[in-house]
N, CA, C and O of each residue as an XYZ file, in Angstrom:
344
protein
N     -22.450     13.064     15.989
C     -20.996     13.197     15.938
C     -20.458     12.412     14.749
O     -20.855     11.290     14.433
N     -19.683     12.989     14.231
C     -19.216     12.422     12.962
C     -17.863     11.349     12.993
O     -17.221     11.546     14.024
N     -17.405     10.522     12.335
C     -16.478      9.391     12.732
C     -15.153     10.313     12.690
O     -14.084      9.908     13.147
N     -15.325     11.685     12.059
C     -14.193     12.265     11.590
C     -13.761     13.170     12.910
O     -12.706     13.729     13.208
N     -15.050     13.068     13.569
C     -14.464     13.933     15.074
C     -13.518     13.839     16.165
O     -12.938     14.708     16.817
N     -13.497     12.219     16.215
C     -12.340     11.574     17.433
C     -11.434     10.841     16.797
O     -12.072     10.096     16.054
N     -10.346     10.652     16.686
C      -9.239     10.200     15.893
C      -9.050      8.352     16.619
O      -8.199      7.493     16.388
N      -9.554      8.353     16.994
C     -10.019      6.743     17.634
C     -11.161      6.351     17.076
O     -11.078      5.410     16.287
N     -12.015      6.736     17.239
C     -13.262      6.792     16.171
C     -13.063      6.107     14.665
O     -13.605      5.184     14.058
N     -11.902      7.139     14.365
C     -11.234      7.129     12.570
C     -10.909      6.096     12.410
O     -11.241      5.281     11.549
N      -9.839      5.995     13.695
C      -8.940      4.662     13.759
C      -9.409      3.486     13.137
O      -8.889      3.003     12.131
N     -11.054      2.709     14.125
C     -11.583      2.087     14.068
C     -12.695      1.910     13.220
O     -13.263      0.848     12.965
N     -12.959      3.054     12.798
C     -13.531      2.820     11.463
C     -12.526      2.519     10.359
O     -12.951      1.536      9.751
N     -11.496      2.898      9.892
C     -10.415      2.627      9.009
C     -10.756      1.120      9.088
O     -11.296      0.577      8.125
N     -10.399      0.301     10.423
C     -10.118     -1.122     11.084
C     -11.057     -1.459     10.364
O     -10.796     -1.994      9.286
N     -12.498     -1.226     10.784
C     -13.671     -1.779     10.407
C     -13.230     -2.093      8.456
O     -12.877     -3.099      7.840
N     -13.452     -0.870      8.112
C     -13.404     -1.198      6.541
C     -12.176     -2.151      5.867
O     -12.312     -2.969      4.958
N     -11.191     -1.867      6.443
C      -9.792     -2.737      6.172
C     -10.441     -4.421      6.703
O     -10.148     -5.259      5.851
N     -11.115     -4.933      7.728
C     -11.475     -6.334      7.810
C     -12.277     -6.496      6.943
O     -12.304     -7.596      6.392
N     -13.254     -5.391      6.509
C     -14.593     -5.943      5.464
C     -13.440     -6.289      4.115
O     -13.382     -7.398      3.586
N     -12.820     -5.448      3.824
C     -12.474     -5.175      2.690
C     -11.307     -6.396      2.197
O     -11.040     -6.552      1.006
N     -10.644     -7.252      3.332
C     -10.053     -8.499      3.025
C     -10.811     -9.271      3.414
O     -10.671    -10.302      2.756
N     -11.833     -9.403      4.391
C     -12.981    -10.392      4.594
C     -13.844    -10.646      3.177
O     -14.813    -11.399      3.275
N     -13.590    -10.147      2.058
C     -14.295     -9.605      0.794
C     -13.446    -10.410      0.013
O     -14.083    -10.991     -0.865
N     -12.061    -10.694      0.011
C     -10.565    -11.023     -0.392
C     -10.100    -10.354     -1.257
O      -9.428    -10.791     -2.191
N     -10.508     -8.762     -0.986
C      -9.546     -7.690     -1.402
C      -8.064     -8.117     -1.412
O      -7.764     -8.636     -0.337
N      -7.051     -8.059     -2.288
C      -5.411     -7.973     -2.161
C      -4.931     -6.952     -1.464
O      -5.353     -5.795     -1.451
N      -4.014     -7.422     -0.871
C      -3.112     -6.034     -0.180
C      -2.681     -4.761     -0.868
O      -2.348     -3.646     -0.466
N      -2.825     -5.409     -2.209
C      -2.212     -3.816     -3.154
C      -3.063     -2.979     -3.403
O      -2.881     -1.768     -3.536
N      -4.709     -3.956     -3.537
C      -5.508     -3.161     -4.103
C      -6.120     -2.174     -2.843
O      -6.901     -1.227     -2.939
N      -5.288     -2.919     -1.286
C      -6.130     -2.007     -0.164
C      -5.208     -0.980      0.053
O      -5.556      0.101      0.526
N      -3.953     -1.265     -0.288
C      -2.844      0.138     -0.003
C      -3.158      1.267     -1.203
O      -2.896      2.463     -1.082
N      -3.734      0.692     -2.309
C      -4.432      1.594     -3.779
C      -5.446      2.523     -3.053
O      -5.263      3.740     -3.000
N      -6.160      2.114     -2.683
C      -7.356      2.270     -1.994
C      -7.225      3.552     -1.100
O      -7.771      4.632     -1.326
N      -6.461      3.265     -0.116
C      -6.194      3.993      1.265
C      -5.200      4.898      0.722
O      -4.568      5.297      1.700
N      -4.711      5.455     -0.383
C      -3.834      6.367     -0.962
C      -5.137      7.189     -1.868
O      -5.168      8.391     -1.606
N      -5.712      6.940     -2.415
C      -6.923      7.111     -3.227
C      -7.634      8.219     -2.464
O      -8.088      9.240     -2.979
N      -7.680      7.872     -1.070
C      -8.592      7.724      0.504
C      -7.935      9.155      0.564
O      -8.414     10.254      0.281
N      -6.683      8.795      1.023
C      -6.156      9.823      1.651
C      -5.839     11.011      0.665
O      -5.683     11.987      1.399
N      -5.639     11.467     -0.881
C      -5.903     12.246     -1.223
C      -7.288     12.996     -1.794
O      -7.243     14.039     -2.447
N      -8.601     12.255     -1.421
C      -9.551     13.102     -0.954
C      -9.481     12.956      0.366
O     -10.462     12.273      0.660
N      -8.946     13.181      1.224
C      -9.886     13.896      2.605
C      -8.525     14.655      2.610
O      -8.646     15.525      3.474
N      -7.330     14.730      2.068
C      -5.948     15.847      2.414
C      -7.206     17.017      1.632
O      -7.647     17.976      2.267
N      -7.603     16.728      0.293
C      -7.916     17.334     -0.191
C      -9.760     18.416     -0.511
O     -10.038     19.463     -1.095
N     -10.487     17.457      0.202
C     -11.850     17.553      0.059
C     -12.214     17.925      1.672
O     -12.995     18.792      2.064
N     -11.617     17.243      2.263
C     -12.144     16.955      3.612
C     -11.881     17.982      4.843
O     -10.657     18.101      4.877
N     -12.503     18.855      5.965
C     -11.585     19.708      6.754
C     -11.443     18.712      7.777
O     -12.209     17.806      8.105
N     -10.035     19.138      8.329
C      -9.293     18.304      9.423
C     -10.525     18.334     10.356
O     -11.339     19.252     10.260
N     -10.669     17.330     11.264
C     -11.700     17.578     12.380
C     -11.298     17.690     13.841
O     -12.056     17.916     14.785
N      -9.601     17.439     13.886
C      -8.939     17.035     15.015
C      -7.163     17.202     14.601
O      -6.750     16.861     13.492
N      -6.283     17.752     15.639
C      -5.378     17.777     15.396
C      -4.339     16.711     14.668
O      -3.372     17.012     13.967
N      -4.786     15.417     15.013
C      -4.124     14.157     14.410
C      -4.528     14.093     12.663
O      -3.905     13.607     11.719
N      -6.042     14.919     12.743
C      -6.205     14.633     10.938
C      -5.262     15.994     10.140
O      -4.709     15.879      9.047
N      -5.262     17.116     10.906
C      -4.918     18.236     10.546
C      -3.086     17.628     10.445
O      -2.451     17.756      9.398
N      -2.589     17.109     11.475
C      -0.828     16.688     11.024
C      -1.239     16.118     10.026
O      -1.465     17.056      9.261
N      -1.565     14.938      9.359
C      -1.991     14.137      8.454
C      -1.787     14.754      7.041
O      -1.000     14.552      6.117
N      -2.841     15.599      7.270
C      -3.278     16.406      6.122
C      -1.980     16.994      5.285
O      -1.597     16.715      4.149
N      -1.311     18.142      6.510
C      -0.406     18.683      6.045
C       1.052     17.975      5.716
O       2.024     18.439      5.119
N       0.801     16.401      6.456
C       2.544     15.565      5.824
C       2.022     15.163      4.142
O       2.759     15.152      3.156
N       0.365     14.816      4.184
C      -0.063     14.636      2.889
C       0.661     15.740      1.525
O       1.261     15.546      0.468
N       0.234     16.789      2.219
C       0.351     17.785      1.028
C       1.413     18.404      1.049
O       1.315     19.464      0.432
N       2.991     18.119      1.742
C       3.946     18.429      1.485
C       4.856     17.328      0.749
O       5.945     17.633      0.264
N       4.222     15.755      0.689
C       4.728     14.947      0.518
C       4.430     14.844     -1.181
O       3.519     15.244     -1.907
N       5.831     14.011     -1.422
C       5.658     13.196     -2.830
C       5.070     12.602     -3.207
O       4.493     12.387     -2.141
N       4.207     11.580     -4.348
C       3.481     10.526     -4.640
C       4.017      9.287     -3.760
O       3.435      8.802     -2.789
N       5.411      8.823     -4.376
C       6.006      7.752     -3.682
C       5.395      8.130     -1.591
O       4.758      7.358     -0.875
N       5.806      9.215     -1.313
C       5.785      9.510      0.609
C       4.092      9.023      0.847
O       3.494      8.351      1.688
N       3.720      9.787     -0.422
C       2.183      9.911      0.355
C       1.629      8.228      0.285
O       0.767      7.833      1.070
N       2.323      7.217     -0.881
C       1.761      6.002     -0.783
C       2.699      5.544      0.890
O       2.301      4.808      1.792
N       3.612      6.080      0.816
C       4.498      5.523      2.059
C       3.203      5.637      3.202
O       2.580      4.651      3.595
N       2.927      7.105      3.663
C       1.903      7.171      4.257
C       0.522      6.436      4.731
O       0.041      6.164      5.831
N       0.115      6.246      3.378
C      -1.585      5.417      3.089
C      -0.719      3.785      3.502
O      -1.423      2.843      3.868
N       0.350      3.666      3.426
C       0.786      1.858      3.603
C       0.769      2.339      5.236
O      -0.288      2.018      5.780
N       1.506      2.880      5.919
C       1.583      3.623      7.655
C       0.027      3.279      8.008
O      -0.262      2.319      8.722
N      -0.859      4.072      7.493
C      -2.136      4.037      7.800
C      -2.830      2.343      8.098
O      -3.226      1.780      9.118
N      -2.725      1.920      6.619
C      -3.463      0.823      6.920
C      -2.888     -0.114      7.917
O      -3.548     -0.986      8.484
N      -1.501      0.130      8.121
C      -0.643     -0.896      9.361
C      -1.296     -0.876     10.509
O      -1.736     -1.782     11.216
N      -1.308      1.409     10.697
C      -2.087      1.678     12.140
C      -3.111      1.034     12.445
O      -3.192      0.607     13.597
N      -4.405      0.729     11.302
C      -5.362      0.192     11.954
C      -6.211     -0.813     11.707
O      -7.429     -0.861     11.873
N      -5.031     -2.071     11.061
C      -5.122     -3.543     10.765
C      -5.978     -3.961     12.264
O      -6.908     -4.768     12.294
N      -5.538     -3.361     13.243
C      -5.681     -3.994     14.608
C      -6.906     -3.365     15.342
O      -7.397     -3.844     16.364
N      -7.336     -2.266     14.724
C      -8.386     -1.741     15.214
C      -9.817     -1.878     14.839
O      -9.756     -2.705     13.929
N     -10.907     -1.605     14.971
C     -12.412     -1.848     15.043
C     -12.364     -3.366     15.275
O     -11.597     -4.085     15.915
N     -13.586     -3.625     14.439
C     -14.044     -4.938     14.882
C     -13.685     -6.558     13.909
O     -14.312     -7.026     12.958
N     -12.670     -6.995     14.490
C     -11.950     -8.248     13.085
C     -12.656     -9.022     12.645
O     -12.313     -9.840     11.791
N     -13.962     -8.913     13.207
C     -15.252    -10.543     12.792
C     -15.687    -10.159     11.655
O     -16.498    -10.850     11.038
């Protein structure tokens, strides 16, 4: 099963990489860079695997540069709190 299959799954993998990635002392700009980067390959490369990636997708690709960073900043908020913080 792929991480892209359960949208909790995603969640917590997002989580996971967002703790490595300031556990590392990534900056906040360079992780909101990042997760905008993120999110226009999988709007773009990636097929939805679940209805939550499929909304995603499509606010991605109706949205502006400025919305879609609005978005990728939404994202990393959602899942500061999720996977594993150690």
């Amino acid at each position: 099963m792929s991480v892209l299959d359960n949208f909790d799954s995603w969640k917590d993998f997002l989580g996971d990489r967002l703790h490595q990635a300031k556990g590392q002392g990534m900056q906040e700009q360079a992780v909101s860079e990042l997760a905008y980067e993120i999110g226009g390959y999988l709007a773009n490369s990636v097929d939805a695997k679940n209805e939550q990636e499929a909304v995603l997708r499509d606010l991605w690709n109706v949205a502006d540069e400025k919305e879609q960073h609005a978005i990728a900043n939404m994202m990393v908020k959602m899942v500061q709190n999720e996977g594993n913080q150690g």
